[in-house]
DSSP file (Angstrom, degrees, kcal/mol; ACC not computed):
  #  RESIDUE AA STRUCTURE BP1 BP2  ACC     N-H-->O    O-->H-N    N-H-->O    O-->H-N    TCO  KAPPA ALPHA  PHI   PSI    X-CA   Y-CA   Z-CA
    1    1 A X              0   0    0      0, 0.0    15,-1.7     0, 0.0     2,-0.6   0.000 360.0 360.0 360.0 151.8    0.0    0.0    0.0
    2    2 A X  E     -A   15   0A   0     13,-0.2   101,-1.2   101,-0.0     2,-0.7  -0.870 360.0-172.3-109.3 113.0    1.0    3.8   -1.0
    3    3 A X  E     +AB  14 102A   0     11,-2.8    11,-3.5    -2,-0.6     2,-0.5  -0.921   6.9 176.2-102.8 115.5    0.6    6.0    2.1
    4    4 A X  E     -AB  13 101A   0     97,-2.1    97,-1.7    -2,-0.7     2,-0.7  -0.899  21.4-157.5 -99.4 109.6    1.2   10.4    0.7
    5    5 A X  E     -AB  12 100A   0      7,-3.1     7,-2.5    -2,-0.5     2,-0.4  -0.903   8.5-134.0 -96.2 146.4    0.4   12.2    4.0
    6    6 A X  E     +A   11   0A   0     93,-1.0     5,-0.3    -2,-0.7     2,-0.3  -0.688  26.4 178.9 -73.1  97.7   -0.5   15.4    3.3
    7    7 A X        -     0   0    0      3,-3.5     3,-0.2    -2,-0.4    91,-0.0  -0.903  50.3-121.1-122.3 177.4    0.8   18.6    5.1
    8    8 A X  S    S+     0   0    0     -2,-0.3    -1,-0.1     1,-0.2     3,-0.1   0.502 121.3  59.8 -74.2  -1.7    0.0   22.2    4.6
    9    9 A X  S    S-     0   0    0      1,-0.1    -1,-0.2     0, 0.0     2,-0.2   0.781 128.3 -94.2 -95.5 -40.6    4.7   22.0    4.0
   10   10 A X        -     0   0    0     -3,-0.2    -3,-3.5     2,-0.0     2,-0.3  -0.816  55.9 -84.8 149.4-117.1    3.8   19.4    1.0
   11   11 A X  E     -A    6   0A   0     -5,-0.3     2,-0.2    -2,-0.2    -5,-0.2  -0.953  23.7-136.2-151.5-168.7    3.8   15.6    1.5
   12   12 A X  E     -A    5   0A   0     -7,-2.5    -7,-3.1    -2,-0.3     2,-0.4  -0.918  14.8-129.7-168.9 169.5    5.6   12.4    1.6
   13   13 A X  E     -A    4   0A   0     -9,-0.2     2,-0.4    -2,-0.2    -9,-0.2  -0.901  16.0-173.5-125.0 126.9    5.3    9.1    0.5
   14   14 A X  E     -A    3   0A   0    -11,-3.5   -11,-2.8    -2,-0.4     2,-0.4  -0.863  17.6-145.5-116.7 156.7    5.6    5.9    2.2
   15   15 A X  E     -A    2   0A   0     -2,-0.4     2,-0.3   -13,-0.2   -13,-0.2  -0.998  36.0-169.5 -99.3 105.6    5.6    1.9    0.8
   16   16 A X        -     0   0    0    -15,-1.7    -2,-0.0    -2,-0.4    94,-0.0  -0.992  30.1-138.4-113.6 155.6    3.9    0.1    3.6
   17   17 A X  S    S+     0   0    0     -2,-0.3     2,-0.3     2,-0.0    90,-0.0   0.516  72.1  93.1 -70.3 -17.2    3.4   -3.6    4.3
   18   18 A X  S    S-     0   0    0    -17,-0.1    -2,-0.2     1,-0.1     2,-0.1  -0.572  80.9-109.8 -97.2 152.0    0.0   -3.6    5.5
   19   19 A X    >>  -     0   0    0     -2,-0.3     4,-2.5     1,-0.1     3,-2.1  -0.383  34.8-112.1 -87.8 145.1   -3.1   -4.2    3.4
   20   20 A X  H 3> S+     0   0    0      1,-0.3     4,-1.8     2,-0.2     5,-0.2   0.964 116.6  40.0 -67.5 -39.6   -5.4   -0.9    2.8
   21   21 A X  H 34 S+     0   0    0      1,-0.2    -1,-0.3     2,-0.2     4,-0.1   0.797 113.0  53.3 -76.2   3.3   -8.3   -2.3    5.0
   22   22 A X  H X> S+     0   0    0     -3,-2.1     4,-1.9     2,-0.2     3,-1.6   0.911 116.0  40.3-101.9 -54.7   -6.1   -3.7    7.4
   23   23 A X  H 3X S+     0   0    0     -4,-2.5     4,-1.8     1,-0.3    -2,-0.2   0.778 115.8  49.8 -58.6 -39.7   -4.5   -0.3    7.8
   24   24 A X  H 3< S+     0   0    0     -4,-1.8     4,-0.5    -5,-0.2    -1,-0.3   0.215 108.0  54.3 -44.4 -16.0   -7.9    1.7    7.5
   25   25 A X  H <> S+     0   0    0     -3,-1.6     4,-1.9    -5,-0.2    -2,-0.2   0.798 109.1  49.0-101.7 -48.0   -9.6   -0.5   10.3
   26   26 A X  H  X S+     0   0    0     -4,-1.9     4,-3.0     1,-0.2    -2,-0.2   0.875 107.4  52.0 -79.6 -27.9   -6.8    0.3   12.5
   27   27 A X  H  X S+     0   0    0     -4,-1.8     4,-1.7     1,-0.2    -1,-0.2   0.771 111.8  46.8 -69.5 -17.9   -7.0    4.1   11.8
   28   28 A X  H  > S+     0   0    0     -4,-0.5     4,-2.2     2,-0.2    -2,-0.2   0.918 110.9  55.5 -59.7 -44.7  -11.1    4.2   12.7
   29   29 A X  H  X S+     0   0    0     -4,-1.9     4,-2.1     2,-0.3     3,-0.5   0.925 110.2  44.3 -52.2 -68.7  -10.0    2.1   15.8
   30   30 A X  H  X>S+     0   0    0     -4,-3.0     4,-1.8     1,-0.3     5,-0.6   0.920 113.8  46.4 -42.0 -82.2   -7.5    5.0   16.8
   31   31 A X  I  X>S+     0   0    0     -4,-1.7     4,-2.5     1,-0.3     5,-2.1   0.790 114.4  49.7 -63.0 -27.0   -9.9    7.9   16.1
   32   32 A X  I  <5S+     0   0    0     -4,-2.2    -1,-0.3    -3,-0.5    -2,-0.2   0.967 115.0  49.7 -47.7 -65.5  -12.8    5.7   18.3
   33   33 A X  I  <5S+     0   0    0     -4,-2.1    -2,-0.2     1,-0.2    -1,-0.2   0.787 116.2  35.4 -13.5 -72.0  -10.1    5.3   21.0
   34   34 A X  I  <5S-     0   0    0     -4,-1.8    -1,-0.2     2,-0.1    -2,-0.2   0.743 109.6-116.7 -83.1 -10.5   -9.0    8.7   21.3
   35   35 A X  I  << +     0   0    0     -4,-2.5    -3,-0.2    -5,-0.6     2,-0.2   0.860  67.2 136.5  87.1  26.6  -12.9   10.6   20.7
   36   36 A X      < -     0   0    0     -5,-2.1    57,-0.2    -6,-0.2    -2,-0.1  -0.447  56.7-103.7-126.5  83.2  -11.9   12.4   17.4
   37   37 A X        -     0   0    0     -2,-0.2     2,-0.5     1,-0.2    56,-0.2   0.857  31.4-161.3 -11.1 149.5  -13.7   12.8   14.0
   38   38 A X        -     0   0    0     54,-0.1    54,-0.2    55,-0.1     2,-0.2  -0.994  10.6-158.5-145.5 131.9  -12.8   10.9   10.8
   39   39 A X        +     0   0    0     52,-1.2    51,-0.0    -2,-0.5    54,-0.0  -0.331  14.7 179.0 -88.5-166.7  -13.4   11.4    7.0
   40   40 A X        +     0   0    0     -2,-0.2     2,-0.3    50,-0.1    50,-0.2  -0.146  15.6 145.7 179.8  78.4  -13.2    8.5    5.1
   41   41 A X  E     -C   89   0A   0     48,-1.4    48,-1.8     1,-0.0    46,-0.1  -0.999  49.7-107.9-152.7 151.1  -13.9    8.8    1.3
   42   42 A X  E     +C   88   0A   0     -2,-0.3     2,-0.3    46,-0.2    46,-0.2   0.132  62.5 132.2 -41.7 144.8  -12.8    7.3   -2.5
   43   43 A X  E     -C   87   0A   0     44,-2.7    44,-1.9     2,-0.0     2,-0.2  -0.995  44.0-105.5-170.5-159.7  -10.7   10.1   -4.3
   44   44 A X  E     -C   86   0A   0     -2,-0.3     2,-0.3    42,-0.2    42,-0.2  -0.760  21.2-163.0-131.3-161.6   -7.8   10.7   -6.0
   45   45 A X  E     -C   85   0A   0     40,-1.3    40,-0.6    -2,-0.2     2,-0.4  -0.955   5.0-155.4-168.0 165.4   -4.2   12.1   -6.0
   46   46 A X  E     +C   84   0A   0     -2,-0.3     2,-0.5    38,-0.2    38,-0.2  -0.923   9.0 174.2-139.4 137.9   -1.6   13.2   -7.5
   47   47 A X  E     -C   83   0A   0     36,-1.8    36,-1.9    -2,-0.4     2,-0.4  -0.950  25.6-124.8-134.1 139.4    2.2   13.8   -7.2
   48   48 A X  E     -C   82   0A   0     -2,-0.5     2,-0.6    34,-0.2    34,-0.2  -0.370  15.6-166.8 -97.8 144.5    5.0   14.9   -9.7
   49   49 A X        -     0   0    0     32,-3.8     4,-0.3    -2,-0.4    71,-0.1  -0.375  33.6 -98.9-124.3  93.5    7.8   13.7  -10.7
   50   50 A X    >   -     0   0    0     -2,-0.6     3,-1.6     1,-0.2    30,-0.3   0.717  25.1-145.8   8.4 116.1   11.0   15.0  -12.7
   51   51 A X  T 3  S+     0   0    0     28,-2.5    -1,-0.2     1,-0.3    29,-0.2   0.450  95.4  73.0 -85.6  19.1   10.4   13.7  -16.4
   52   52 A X  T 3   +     0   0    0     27,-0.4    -1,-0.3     4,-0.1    -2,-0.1   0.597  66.1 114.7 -83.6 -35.7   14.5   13.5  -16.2
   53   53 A X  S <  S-     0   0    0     -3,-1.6     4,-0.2    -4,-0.3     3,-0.1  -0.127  74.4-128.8 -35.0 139.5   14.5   10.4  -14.0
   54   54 A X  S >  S+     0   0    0      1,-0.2     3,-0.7     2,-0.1     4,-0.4   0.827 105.6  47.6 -52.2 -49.3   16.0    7.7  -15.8
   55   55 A X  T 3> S+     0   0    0      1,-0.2     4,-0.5     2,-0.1     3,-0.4   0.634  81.9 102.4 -77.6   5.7   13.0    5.1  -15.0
   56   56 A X  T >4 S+     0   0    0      1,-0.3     3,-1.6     2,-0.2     4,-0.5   0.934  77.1  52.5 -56.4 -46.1   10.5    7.7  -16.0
   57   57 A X  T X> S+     0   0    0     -3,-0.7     3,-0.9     1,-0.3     4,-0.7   0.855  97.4  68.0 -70.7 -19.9   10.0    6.0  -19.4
   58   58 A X  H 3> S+     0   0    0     -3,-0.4     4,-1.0    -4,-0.4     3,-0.3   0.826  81.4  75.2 -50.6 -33.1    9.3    2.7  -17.5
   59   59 A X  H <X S+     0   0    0     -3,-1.6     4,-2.0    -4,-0.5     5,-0.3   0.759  80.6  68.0 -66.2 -34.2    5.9    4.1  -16.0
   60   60 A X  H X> S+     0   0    0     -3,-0.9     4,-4.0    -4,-0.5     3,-0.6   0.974 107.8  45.9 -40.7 -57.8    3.8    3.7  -19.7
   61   61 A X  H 3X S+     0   0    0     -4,-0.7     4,-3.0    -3,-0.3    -1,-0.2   0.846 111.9  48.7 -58.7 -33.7    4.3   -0.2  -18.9
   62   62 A X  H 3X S+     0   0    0     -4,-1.0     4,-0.8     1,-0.2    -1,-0.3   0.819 108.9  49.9 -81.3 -17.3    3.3    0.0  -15.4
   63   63 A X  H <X S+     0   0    0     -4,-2.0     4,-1.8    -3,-0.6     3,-0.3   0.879 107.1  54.4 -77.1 -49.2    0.1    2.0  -15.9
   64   64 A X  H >< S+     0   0    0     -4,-4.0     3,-1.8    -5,-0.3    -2,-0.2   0.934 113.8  48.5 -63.2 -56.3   -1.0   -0.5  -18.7
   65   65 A X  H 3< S+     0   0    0     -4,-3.0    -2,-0.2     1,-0.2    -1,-0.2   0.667 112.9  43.2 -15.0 -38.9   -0.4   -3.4  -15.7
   66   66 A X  H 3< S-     0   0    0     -4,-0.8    -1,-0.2    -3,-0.3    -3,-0.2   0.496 117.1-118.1-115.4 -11.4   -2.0   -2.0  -13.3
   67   67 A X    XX  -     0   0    0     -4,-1.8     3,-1.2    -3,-1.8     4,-1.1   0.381  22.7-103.3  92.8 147.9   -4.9   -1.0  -15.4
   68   68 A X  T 34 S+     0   0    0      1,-0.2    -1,-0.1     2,-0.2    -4,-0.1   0.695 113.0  70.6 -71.1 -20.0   -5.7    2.8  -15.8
   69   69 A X  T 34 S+     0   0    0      1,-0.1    -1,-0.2     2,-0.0     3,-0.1   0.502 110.7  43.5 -67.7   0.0   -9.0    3.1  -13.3
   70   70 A X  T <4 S+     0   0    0     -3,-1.2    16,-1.9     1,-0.4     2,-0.3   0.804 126.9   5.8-125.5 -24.5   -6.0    2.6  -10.5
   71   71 A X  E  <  -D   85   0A   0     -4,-1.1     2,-0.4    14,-0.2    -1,-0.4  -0.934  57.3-166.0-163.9 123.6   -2.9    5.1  -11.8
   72   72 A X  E     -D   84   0A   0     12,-1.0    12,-3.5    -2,-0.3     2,-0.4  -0.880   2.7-163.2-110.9 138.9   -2.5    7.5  -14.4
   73   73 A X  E     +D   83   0A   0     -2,-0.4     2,-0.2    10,-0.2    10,-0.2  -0.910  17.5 163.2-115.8 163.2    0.6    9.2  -15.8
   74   74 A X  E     -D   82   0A   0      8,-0.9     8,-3.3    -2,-0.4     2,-0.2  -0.822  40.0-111.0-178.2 140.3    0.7   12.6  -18.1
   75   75 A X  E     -D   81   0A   0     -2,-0.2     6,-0.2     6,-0.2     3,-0.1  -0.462  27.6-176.2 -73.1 136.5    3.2   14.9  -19.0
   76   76 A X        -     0   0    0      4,-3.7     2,-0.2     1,-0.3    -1,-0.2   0.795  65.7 -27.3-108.4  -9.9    2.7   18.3  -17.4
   77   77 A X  S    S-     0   0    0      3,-1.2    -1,-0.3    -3,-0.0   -26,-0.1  -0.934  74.9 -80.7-165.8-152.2    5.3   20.1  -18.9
   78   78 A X  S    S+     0   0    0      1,-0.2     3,-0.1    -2,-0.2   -27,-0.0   0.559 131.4  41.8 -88.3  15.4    8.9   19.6  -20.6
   79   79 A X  S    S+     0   0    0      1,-0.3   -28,-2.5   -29,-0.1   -27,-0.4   0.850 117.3  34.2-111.1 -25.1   10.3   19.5  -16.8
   80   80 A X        -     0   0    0    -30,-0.3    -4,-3.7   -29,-0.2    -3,-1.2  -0.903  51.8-158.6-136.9 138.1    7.5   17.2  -14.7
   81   81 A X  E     - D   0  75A   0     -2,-0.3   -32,-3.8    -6,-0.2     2,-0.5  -0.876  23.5-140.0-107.9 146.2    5.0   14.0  -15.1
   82   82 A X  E     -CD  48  74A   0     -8,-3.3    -8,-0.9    -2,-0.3     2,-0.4  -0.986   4.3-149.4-116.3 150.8    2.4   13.8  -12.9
   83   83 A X  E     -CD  47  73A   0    -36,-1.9   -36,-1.8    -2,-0.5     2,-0.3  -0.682  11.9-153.8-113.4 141.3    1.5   10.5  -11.5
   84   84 A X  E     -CD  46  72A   0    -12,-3.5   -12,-1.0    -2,-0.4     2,-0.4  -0.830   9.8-166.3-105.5 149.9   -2.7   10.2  -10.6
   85   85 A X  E     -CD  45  71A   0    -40,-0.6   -40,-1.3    -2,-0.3     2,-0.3  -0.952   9.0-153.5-149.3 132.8   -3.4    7.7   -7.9
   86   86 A X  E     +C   44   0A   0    -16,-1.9     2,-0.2    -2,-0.4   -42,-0.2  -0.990  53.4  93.0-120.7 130.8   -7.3    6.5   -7.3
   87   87 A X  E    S-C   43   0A   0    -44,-1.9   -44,-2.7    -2,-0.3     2,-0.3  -0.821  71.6 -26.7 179.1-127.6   -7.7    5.3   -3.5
   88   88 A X  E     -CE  42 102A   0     14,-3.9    14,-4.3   -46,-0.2     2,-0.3  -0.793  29.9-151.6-132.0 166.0   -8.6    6.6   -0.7
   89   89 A X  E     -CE  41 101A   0    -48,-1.8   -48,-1.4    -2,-0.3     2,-0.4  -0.899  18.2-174.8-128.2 138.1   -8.8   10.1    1.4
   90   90 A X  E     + E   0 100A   0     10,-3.1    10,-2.3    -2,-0.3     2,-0.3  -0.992  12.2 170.8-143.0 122.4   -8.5   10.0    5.5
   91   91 A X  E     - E   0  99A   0     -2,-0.4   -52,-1.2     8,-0.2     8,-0.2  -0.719  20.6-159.7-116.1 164.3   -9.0   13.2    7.2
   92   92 A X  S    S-     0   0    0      6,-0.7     2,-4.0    -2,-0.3   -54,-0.1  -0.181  75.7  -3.6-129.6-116.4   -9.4   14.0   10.7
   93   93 A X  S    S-     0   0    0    -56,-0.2     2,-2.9   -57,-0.2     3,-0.1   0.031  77.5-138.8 -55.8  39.5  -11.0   17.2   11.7
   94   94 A X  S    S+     0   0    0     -2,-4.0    -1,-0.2     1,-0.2     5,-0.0   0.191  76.7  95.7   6.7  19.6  -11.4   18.6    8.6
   95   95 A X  S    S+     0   0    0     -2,-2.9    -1,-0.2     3,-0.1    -2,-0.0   0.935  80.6  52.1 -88.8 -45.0  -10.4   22.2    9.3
   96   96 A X  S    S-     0   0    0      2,-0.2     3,-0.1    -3,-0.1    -1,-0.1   0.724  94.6-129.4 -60.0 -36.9   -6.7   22.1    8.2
   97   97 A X        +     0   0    0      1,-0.4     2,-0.3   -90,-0.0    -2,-0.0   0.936  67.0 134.8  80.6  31.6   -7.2   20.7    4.9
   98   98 A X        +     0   0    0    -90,-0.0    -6,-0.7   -91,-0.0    -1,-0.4  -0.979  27.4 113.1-120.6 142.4   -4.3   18.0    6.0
   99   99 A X  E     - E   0  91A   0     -2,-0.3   -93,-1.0    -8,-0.2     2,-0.5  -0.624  53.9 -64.9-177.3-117.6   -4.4   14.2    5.5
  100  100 A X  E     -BE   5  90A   0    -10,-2.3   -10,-3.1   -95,-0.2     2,-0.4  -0.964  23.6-168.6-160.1 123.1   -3.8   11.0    4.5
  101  101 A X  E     -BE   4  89A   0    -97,-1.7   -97,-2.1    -2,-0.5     2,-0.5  -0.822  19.9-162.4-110.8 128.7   -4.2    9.4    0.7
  102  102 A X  E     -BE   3  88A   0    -14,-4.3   -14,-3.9    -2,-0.4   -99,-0.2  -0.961   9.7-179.5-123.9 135.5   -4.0    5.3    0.4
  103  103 A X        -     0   0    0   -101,-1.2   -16,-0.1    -2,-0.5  -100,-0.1  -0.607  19.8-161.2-126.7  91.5   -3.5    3.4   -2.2
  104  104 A X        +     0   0    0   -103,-0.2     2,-0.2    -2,-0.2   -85,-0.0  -0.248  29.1 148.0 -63.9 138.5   -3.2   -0.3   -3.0
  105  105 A X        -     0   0    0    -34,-0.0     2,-0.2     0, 0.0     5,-0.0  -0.744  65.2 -70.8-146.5-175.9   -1.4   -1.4   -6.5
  106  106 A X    >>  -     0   0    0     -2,-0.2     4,-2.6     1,-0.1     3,-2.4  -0.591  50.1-110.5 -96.5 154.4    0.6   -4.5   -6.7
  107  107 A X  H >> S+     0   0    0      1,-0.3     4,-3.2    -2,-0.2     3,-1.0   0.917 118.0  54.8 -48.0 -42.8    4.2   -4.5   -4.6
  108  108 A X  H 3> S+     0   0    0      1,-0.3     4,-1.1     2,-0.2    -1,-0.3   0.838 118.1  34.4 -81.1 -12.4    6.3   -4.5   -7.7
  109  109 A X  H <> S+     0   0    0     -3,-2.4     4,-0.8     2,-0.2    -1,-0.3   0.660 116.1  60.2-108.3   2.6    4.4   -1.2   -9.0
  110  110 A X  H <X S+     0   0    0     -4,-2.6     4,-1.4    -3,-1.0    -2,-0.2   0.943 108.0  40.5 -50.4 -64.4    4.1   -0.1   -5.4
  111  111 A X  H  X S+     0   0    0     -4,-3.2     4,-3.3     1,-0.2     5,-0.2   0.759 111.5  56.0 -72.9 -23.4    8.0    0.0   -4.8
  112  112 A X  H  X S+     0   0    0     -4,-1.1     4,-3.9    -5,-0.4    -1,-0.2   0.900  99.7  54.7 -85.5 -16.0    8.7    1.4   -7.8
  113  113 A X  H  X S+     0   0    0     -4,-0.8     4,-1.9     1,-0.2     5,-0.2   0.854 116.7  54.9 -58.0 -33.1    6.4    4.6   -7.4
  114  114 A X  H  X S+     0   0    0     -4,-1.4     4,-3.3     2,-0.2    -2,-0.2   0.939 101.0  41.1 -28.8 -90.5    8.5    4.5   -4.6
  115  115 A X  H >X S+     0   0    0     -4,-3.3     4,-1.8     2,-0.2     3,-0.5   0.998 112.2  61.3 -39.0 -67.3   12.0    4.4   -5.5
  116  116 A X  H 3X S+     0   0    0     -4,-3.9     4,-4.9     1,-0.3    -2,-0.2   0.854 112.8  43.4 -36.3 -34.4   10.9    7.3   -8.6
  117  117 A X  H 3X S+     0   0    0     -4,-1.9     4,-1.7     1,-0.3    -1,-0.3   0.931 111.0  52.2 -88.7 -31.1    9.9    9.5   -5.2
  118  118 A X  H XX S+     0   0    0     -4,-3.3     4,-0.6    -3,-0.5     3,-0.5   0.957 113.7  39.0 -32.0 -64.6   12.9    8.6   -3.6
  119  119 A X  H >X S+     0   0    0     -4,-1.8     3,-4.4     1,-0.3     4,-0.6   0.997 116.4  56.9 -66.4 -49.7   15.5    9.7   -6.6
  120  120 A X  H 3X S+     0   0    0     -4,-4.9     4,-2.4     1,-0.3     5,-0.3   0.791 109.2  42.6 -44.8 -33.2   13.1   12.7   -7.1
  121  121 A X  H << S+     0   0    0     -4,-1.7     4,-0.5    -3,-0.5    -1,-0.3   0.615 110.3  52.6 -74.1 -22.7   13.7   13.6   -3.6
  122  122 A X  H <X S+     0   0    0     -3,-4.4     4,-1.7    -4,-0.6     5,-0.2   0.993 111.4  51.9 -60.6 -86.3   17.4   12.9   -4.0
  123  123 A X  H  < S+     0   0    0     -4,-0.6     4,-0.5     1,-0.3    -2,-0.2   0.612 111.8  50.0  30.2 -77.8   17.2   15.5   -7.3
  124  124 A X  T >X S+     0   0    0     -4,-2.4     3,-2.7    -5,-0.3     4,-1.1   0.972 109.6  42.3 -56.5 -69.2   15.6   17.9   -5.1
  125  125 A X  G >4 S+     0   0    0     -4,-0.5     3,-1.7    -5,-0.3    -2,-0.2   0.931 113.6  52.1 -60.9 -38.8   18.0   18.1   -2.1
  126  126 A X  G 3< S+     0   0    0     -4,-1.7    -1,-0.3     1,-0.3    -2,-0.2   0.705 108.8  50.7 -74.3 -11.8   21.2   18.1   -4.1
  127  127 A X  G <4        0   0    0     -3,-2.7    -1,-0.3    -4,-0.5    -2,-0.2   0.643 360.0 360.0 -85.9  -6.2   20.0   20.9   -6.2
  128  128 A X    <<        0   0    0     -3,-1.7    -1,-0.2    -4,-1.1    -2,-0.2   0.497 360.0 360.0-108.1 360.0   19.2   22.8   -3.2
């Protein structure tokens, strides 16, 4: 599963092990627990990634794999792709406009959405 939490700073993207309901069950559990509101609803999202990465052309194949209702790629100009994610949106008080997008895909196109945000983030910090 593809966890981006959301902050009002940007995001980040995590690979984790756990299955989207298994991970979703536990986060209602939590907000029951503590006595604090939860959104829960389908959407989508999106993140970009530097069309300069080396694996960038690799993505066409994984999008036909994974079928298009689940990940979309499209160029947004000659510097950034953006990658489209359909899964799911977990909010908590809903005032901040911060939260948490999930997605299940299969591991191998999991880890590699992965890795791309890894280098991109690599990219990023050394230019800086």
């Amino acid at each position: 599963m593809l966890k981006l939490t959301y902050t009002e700073n940007g995001f980040y993207l995590e690979c984790l092990a756990q299955s989207l309901e298994e991970w979703v069950t536990l986060r209602v559990v939590l907000a029951l627990r503590v006595g604090t509101s939860i959104s829960i609803e389908p959407s989508t999202a999106s993140f970009l990634l530097p069309a300069t990465l080396p694996e960038v052309e690799q993505l066409a194949t994984l999008v036909q794999r994974e079928g298009s209702e689940i990940i979309g790629v499209c160029a947004c100009d000659a510097d950034y792709i953006e990658v489209c994610l359909n899964g799911t949106w977990i909010e908590g008080d809903g005032e901040n406009g911060e939260g948490v997008f999930v997605a299940a895909l299969s591991d191998r196109a999991e880890f590699f959405l992965f890795k791309l945000w890894q280098d991109a983030q690599s990219c990023t910090s050394s230019l800086r």
